[in-house]
C-alpha positions in Angstrom: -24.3 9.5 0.4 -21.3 9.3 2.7 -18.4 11.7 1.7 -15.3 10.1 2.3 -11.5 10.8 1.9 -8.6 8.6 0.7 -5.4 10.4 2.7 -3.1 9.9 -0.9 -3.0 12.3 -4.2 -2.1 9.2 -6.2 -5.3 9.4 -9.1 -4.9 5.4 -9.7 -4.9 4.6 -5.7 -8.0 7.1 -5.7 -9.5 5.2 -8.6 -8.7 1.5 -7.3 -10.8 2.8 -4.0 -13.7 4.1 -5.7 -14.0 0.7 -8.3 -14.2 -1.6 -4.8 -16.2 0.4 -2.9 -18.7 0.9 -6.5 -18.4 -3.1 -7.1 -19.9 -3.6 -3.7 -22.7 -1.7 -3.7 -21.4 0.8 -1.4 -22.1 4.3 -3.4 -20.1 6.3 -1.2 -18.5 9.2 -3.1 -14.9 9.0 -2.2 -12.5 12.0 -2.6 -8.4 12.4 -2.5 -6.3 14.3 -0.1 -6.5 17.0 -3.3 -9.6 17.9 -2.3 -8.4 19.6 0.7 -5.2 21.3 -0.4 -4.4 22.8 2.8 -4.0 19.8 4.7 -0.5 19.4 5.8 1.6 15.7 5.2 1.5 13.7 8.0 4.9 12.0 9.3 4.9 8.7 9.3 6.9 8.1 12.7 4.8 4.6 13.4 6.9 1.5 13.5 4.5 -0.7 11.6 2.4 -0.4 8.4 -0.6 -0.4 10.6 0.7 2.7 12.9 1.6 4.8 10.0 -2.0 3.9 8.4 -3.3 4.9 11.4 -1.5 8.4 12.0 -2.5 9.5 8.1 -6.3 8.2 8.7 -7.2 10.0 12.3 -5.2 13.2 10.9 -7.0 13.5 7.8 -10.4 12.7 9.7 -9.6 15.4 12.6 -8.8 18.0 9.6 -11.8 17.5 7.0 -14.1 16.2 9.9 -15.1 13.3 7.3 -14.4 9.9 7.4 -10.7 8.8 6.4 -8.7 6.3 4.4 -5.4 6.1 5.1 -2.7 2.9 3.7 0.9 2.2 4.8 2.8 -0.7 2.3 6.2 -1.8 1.4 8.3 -4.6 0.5 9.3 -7.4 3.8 12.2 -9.5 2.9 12.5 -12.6 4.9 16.1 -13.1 5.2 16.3 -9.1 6.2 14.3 -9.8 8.8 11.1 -8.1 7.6 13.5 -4.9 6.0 13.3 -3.1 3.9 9.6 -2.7 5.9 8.0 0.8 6.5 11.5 1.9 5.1 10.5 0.4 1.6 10.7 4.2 0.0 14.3 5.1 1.5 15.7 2.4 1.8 18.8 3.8 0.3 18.6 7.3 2.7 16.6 9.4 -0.1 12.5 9.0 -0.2 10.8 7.8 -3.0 14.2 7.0 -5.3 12.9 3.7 -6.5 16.2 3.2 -8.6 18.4 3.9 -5.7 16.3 1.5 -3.5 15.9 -1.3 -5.8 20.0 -1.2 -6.7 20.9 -1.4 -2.5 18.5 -4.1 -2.0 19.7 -6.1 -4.9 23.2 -5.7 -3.7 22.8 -6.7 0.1 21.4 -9.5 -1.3 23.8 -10.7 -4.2 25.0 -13.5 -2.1 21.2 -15.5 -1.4 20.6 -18.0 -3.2 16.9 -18.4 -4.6 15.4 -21.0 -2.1 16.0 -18.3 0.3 14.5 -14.9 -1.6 11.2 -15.2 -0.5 9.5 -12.0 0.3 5.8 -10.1 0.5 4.5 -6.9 -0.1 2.5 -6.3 2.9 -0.5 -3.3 3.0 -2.2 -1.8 5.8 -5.3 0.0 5.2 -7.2 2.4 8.1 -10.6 3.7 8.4 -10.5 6.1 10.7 -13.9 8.5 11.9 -13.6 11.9 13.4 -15.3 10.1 16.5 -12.3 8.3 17.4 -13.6 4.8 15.8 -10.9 3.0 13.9 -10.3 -0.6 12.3 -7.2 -1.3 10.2 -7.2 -4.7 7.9 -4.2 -6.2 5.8 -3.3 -7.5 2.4 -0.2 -9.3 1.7 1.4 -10.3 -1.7 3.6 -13.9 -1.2 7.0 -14.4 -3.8 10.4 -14.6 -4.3 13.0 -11.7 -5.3 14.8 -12.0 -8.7 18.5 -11.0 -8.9 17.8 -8.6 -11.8 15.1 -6.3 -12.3 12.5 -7.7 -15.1 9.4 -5.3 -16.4 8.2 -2.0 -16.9 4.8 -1.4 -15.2 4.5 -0.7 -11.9 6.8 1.1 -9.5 9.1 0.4 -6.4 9.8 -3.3 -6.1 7.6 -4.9 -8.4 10.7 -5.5 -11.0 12.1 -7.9 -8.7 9.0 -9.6 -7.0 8.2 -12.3 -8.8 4.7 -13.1 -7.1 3.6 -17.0 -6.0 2.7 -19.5 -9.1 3.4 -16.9 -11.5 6.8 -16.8 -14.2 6.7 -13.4 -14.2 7.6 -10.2 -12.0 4.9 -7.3 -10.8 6.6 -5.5 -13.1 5.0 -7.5 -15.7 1.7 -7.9 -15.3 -1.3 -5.7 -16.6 -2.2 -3.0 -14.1 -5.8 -5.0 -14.0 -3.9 -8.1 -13.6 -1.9 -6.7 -10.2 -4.8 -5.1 -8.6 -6.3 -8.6 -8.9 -4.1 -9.7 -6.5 -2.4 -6.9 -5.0 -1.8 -6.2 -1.2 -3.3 -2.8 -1.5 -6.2 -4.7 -3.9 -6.2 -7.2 -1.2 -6.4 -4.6 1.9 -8.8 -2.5 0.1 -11.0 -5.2 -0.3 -11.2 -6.3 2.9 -12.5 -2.8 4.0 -15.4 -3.2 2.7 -17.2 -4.7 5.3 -15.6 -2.2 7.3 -17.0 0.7 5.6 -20.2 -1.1 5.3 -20.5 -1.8 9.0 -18.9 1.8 9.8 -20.4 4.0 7.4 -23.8 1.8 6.6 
């Protein structure tokens, strides 16, 4: 059985993992960054999902000399251009204030009107191999933004995305329902033949 490790110490992400890779018949037994307590963070100083994924996989790989799981995700607003982007978790200048970020992105766009609120959570997952070998796959979550927050589950954004042919936001749905359709469900997922053809 292949040990592998899942660069987060987020017990659901860890859990999510473990389910796909189970559900596919791939019994490898899959660890978090926990595991290894003296591994430093890794800065994310890519400029795409994809980079960042990247960075966090080959670190982790070079450190534990296992194979690595890294994922990069955030919020891409279409009439920001993309932003909020990799800078989904400051947006507003302090990491990981969800409040903070959710308020400033509400407010730069209090003037757009709903045909033009469409967004998509966007996840970039990496295998990376202490060999060097890499592949890095994507998962994307279409909708449109809300003006007001709606919900309680979840985190980050998913108050205000209200995800394609559904009536209501992230923020509302069952934690089964999201993964179901999920960019991190989605880019997890499609690691799987990844892994398979990687790791056998």
């Amino acid at each position: 059985m292949t040990r592998l490790i899942l660069a987060t110490r987020n017990a659901g992400k860890i859990t999510e993992l473990r389910t796909i890779l189970a559900d596919a018949g791939l019994p490898h037994d899959l660890v978090g960054a926990d595991a290894f307590p003296d591994i430093p963070d890794v800065k994310e100083t890519g400029v795409t999902f994809a980079e960042n994924a990247l960075l966090k996989a080959h670190a982790l790989a070079q450190a534990t000399g296992l194979p690595a799981v890294a994922d990069d995700s955030g919020l891409c607003v279409d009439v920001l251009n993309g932003a909020p982007g990799i800078f989904s978790a400051r947006w507003s200048g302090k990491h990981g204030d969800d409040r903070a970020n959710l308020e400033l992105l509400l407010a730069q766009l209090s003037d757009i009107a709903d045909e033009h609120r469409a967004a998509h959570f966007a996840c970039a997952a990496a295998l990376a191999l202490p060999d060097g070998r890499q592949e890095v796959v994507e998962g994307r979550l279409h909708g449109t933004l809300r003006h007001t927050p709606v919900g309680t589950n979840g985190f980050g954004y998913d108050p205000i995305l209200q995800p394609e042919g559904d009536t209501r936001t992230c923020a509302q749905l069952t934690p089964d329902e999201k993964n179901a359709i999920s960019h991190r469900g989605q880019a997890f997922r499609a690691l799987v033949p990844v892994v398979r053809q990687l790791l056998g």
